[in-house]
C-alpha positions in Angstrom: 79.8 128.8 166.1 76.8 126.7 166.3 75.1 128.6 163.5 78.1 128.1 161.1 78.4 124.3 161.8 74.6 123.9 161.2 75.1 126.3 157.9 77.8 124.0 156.5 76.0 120.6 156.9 73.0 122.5 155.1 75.6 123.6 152.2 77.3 120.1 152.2 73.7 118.0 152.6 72.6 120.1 149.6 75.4 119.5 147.1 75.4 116.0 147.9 71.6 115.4 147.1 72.2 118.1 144.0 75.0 115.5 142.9 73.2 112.4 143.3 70.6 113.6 141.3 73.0 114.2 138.4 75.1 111.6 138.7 72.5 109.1 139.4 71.5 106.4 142.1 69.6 103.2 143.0 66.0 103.6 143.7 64.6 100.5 145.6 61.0 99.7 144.5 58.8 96.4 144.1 55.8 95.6 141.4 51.8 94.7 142.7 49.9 92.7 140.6 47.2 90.3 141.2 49.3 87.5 140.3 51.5 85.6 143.0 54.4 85.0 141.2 56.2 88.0 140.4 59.6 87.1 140.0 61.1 87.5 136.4 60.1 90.7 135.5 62.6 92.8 133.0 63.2 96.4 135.1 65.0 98.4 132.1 66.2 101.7 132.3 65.4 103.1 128.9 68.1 106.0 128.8 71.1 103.9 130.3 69.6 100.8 129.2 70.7 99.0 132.5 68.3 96.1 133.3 67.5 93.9 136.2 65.1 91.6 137.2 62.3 91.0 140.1 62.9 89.0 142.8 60.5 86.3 144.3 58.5 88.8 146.3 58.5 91.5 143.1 61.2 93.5 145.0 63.8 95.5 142.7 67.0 98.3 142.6 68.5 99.7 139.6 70.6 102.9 139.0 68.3 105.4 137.7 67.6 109.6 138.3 64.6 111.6 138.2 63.5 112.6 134.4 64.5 108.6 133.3 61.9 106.4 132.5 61.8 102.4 133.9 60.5 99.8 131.5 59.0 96.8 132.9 58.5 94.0 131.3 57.3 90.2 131.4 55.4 87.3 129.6 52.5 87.8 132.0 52.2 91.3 132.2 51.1 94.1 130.3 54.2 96.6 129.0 54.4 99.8 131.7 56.7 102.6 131.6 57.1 105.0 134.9 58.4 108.3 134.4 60.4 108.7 137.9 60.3 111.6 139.6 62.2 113.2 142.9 59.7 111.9 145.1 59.5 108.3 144.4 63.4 108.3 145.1 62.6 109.3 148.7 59.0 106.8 149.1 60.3 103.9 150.7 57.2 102.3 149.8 57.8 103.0 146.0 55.6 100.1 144.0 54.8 99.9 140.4 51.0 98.6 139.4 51.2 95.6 137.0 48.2 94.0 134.8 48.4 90.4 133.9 48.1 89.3 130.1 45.1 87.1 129.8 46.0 84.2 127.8 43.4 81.9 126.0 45.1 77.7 126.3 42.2 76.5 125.4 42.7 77.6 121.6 45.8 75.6 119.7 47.0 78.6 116.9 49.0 76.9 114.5 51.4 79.0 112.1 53.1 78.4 108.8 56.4 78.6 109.3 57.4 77.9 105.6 59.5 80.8 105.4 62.1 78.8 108.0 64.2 77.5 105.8 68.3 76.3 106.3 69.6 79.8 105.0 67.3 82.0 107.3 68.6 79.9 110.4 71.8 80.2 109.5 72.7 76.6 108.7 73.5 77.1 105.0 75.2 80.5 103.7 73.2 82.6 101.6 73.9 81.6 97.6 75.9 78.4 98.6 74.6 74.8 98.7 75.8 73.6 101.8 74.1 70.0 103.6 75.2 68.3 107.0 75.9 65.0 107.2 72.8 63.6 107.5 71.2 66.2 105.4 73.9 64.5 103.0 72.3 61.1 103.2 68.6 62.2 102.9 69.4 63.7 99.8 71.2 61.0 98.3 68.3 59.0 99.2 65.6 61.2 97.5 67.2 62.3 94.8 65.8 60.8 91.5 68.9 61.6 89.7 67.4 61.9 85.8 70.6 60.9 84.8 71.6 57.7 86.2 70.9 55.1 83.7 71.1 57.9 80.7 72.9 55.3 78.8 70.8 52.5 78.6 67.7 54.4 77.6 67.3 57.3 74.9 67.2 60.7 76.9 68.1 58.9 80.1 65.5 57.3 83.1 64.9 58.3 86.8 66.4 55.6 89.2 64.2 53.6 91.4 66.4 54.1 94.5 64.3 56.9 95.6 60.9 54.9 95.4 62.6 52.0 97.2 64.2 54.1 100.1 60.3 55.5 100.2 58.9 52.0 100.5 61.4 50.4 102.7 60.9 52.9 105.6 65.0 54.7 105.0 63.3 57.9 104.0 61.3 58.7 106.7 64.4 57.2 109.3 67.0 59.9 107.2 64.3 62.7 107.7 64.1 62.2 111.7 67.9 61.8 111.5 68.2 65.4 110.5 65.8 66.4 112.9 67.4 65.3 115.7 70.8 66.8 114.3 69.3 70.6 114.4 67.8 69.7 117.4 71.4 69.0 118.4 73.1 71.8 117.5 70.6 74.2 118.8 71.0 72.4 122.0 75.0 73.1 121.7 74.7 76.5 120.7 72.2 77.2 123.7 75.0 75.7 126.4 77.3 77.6 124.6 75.7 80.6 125.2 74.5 80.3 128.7 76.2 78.5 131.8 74.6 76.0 133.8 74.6 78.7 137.0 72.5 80.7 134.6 69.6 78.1 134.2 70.1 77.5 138.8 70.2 80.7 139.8 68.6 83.2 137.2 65.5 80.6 135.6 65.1 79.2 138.4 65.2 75.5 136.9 65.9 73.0 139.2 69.1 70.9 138.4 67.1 67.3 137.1 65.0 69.7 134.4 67.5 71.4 133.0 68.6 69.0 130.3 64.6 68.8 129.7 64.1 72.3 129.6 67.1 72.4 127.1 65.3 70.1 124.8 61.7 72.2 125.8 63.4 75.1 124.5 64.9 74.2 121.0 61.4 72.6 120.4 60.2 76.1 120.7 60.7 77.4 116.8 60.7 81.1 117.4 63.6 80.5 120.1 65.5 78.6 117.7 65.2 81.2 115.3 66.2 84.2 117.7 68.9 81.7 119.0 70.7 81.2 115.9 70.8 85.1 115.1 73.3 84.6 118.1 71.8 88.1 120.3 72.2 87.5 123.3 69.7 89.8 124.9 66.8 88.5 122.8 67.6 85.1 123.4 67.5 85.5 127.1 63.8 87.3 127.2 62.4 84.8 125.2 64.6 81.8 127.1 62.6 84.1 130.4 59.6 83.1 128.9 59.8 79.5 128.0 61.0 79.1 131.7 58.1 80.6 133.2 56.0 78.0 131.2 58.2 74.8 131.8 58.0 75.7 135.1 54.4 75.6 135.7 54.2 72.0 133.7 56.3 70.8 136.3 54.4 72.1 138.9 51.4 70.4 137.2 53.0 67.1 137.0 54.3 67.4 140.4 50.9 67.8 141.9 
């Protein structure tokens, strides 16, 4: 009687494990690295594309079998891509070895970003003159309109607005007007698109920074640019990023 009983735990231990394995589970695991902070880090799992991220201590779980392959991912680290296997299901002491990026601050890189224009960030349609208000009002300031006093000179003059507005200081206070009004509505479409709770619990930003980091992040023009084209998943990583960084400024202010 013994014999059988023993026989069908064996059967039944077996078919669970056999069914786990196909159907999937969470392995528990946490990243090394010699850096100290270790929280952040995108865990993706590149067939189900399920993704999570590292606690404070570099701990992490995610559904995964063996034969799928875990993606991690962060700002300071170096790409690495584990190919899991039976074993490190069962190794309670699983760990993935991270390498830092080394990043060179003392170097200022500056781009040409001449190619951002009002149609690629999705401000004006494509093929359609479109202006905002104050967009409006700049141009009405600067343009020389050839044909304003057309009928008191022979083939028309260039009005003198534009060279007053130039002069008089209206120009340059239009052009910071429209600055701050895509500043603006990047800051709206970034509230719109994450809750507060997101920039608490997930970024890790403490309540009095989060209007700054707001503003931190719409300064950023490759996050505005990935925030207008409205995906969600990109704009998070890179919105992961930028917190990492506006964190460690307030650390250094703090100090």
């Amino acid at each position: 009687m013994i014999d059988k009983v023993v026989c069908f735990l064996i059967v039944f231990l077996s078919q669970a494990v056999w069914s786990q394995s196909q159907d999937g589970t969470v392995i528990n695991g946490r990243i090394t690295s010699n850096a100290s902070y270790l929280e952040g880090v995108y865990v993706v799992n590149a067939q189900t594309e399920v993704m999570t991220t590292t606690d404070a201590f570099g701990a992490f779980s995610i559904a995964a079998k063996p034969g799928e392959t875990l993606v991690f991912s962060s700002i300071q680290f170096k790409e690495n891509k584990v190919l899991l296997t039976p074993e490190d299901f069962s190794d309670i002491n699983f760990s993935v070895r991270l390498n830092m990026v080394m990043h060179q601050l003392q170097e200022v890189v500056i781009k040409n970003y001449s190619g951002i224009n009002a149609v690629s960030l999705g401000i004006i349609p494509s093929g359609q003159k479109s202006y905002t208000e104050a967009e409006r009002k700049l141009r009405t300031a600067t343009d020389l309109n050839a044909s304003a006093n057309a009928g008191s000179m022979a083939g028309g003059s260039i009005s003198a607005d534009p060279l007053l507005n130039m002069f008089s200081g209206r120009t340059a206070m239009l052009k910071k007007e429209v600055a701050v009004e895509k500043k603006e509505f990047f800051m709206k479409l970034l509230e719109r698109m994450f809750t507060l709770d997101h920039f608490l619990d997930r970024l890790q930003i403490p309540l009095e920074y989060v209007k700054g980091f707001e503003y931190y992040a719409v300064e950023n023009d490759k996050f505005t640019v990935i925030l207008n084209s409205k995906n969600k998943t990109s704009t998070e990583f890179l919105l992961a990023e930028l917190a990492v960084k506006y964190k460690e400024i307030i650390a250094r202010e703090n100090k």
